[in-house]
LOMI-209789 format. One line per 5 residues: number of its first residue (from 0); their letters; for each residue y, z, x of C-alpha. Coordinates in nm, 3 decimals. Example, Ala and Ser with C-alpha at 12.3 -4.5 7.8 and 13.67 -1.06 7.14 Angstrom:
BEGIN
0> as> -0.450,0.780,1.230; -0.106,0.714,1.367
END
This chain:
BEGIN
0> xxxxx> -0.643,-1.055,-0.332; -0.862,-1.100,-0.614; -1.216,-1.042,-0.471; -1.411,-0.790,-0.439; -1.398,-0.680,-0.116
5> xxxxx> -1.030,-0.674,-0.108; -1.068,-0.431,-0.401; -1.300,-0.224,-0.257; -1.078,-0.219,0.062; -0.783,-0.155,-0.169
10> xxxxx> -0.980,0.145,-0.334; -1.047,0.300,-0.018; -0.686,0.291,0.114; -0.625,0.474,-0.223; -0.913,0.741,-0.231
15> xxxxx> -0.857,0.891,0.153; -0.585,1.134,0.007; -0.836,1.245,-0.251; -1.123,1.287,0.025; -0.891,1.443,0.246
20> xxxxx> -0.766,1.727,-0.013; -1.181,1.757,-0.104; -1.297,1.795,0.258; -1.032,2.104,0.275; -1.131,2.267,-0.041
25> xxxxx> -1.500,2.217,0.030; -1.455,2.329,0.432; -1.306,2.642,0.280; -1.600,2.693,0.034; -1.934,2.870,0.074
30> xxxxx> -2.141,2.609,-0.083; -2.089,2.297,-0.274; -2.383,2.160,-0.499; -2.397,1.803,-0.569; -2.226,1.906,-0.933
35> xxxxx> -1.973,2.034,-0.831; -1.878,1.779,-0.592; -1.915,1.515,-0.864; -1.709,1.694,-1.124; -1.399,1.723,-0.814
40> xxxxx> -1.497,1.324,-0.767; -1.453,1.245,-1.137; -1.146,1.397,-1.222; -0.965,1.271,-0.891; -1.155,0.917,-0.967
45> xxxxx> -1.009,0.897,-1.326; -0.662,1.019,-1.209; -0.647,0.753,-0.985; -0.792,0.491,-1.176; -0.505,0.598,-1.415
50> xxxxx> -0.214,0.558,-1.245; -0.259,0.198,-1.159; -0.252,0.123,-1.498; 0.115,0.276,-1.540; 0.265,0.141,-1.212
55> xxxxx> 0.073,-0.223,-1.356; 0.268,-0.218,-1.688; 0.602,-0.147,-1.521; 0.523,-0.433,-1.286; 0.443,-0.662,-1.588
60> xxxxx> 0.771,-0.583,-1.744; 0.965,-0.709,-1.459; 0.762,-0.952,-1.333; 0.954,-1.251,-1.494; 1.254,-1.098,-1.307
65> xxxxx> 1.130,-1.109,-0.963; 0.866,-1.436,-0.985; 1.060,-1.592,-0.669; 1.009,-1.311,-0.468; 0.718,-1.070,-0.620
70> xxxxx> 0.504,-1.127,-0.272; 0.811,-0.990,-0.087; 0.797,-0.689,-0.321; 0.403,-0.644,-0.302; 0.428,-0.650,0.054
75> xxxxx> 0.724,-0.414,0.092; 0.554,-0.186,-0.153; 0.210,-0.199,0.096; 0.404,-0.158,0.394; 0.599,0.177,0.237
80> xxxxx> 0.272,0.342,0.120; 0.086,0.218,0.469; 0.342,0.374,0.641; 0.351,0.707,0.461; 0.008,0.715,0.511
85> xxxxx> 0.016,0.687,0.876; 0.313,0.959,0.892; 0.077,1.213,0.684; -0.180,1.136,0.926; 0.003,1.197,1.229
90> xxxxx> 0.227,1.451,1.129; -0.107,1.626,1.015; 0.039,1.673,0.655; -0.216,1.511,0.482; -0.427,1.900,0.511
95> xxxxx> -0.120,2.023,0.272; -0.233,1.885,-0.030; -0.519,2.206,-0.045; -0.242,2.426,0.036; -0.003,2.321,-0.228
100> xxxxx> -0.197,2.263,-0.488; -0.529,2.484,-0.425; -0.830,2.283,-0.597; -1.112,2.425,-0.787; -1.428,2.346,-0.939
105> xxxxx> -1.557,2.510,-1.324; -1.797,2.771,-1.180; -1.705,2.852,-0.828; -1.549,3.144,-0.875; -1.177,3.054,-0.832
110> xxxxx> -0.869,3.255,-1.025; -0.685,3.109,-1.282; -0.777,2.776,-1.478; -0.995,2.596,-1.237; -0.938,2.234,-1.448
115> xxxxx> -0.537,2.261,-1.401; -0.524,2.311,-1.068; -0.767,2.012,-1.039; -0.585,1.786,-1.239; -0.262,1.871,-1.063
120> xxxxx> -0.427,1.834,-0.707; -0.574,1.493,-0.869; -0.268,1.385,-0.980; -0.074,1.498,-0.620; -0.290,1.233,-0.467
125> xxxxx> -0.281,0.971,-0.680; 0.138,0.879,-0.645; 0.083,0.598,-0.446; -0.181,0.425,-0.644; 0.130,0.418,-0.917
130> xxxxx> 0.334,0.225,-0.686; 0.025,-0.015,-0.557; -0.029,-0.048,-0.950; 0.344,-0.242,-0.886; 0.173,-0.479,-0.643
135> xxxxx> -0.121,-0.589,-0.899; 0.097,-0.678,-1.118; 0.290,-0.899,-0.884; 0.006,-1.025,-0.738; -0.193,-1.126,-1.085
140> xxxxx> -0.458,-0.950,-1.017; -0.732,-0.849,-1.305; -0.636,-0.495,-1.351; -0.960,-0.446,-1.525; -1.146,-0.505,-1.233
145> xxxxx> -0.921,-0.308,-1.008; -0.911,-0.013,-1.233; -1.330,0.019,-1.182; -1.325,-0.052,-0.827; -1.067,0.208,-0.773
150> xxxxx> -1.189,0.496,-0.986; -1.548,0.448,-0.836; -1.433,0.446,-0.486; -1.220,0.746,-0.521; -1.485,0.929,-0.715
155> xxxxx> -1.722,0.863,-0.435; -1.506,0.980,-0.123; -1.368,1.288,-0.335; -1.782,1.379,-0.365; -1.846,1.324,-0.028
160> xxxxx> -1.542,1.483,0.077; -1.628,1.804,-0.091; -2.010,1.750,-0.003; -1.943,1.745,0.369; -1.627,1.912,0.429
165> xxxxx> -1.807,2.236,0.578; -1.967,2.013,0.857; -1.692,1.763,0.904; -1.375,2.004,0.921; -1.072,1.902,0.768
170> xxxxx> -0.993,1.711,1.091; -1.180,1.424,0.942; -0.935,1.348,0.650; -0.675,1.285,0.880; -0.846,0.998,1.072
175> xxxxx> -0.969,0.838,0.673; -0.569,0.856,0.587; -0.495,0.690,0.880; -0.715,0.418,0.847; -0.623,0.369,0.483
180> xxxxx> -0.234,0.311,0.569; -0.353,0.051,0.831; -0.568,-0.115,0.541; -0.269,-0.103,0.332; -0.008,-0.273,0.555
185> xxxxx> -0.318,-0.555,0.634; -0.352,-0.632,0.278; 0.051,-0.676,0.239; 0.065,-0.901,0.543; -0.204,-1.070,0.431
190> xxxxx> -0.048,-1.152,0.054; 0.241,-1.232,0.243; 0.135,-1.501,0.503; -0.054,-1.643,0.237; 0.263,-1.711,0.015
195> xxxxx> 0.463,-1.798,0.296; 0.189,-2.054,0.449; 0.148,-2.218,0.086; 0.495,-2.249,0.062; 0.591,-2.021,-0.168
END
């Protein structure tokens, strides 16, 4: 669980609801410079770089608690946000996060106070990476690590999300949230077999 590309992988799973509620605000935008897009990346990057962090410390306070079975509870933790995930993306909720929270950029032109309503749509998308903060914990892994990983993924797909959600459509954020959930429930499995096969 502790490499890299696990992390990465991890990131990703976590950053599709953040691309997907970019790609809507910037398919329902005239234009998006590369600014802009970065400052929407940054704020949903550092929300859900932050979250982890919370959802890690809870985990740490119970983890002498649940040592027998913490790679049942990191798995059944995966599993629940995979499978939200998958629900969003089928159910075609996952384009609701615009509409409930309605996300905007300093400068492009939007009513009320533009940072708010990005920190609120920022921190709308970043629930899960609370609970997957849980799993770290459980799982021992450096939370340092996982905190830069995750915060530069997201940061990344939010950008590109807002950078091409004019060409792409919206559509596209419900195939990324799909294939995040998927990621999620692998990595869970994964934890678990390896427990189970070691013997533990």
């Amino acid at each position: 669980m502790s490499g890299l590309l696990t992390l990465i992988a991890l990131g990703f799973s976590l950053s599709v609801d953040a691309f997907a509620a970019a790609l809507a605000k910037g398919a329902s935008m005239k234009r998006v410079t590369a600014g802009d897009a970065l400052r929407i990346g940054a704020v949903f990057g550092g929300m859900e770089a932050l979250m982890p962090v919370i959802g890690f410390l809870v985990g740490l306070a119970m983890a002498s608690l649940v040592a027998p079975v913490d790679h049942w509870i990191a798995f059944v933790l995966l599993l629940g946000v995979g499978l939200h995930m998958l629900y969003e993306a089928a159910s075609g909720s996952v384009e609701t996060h615009e509409e409930n929270v309605e996300i905007a950029a300093p400068g492009l032109g939007s009513e009320g106070p533009a940072w708010i309503r990005l920190v609120l749509a920022a921190l709308a998308t970043s629930i899960d990476a609370l609970v997957v903060g849980v799993s770290l914990a459980m799982m021992g892994v450096n939370i340092i690590t996982a905190v830069i990983v995750i915060g530069v993924v997201t940061t990344l797909m939010a950008a590109l999300g807002a950078l091409i959600g004019k060409q792409a459509g919206v559509w596209l954020g419900r195939y990324a949230e799909a294939v995040g959930g998927v990621v999620l429930i692998t990595i869970g499995a994964l934890i678990l077999w390896q427990h189970l096969s070691n013997g533990i």
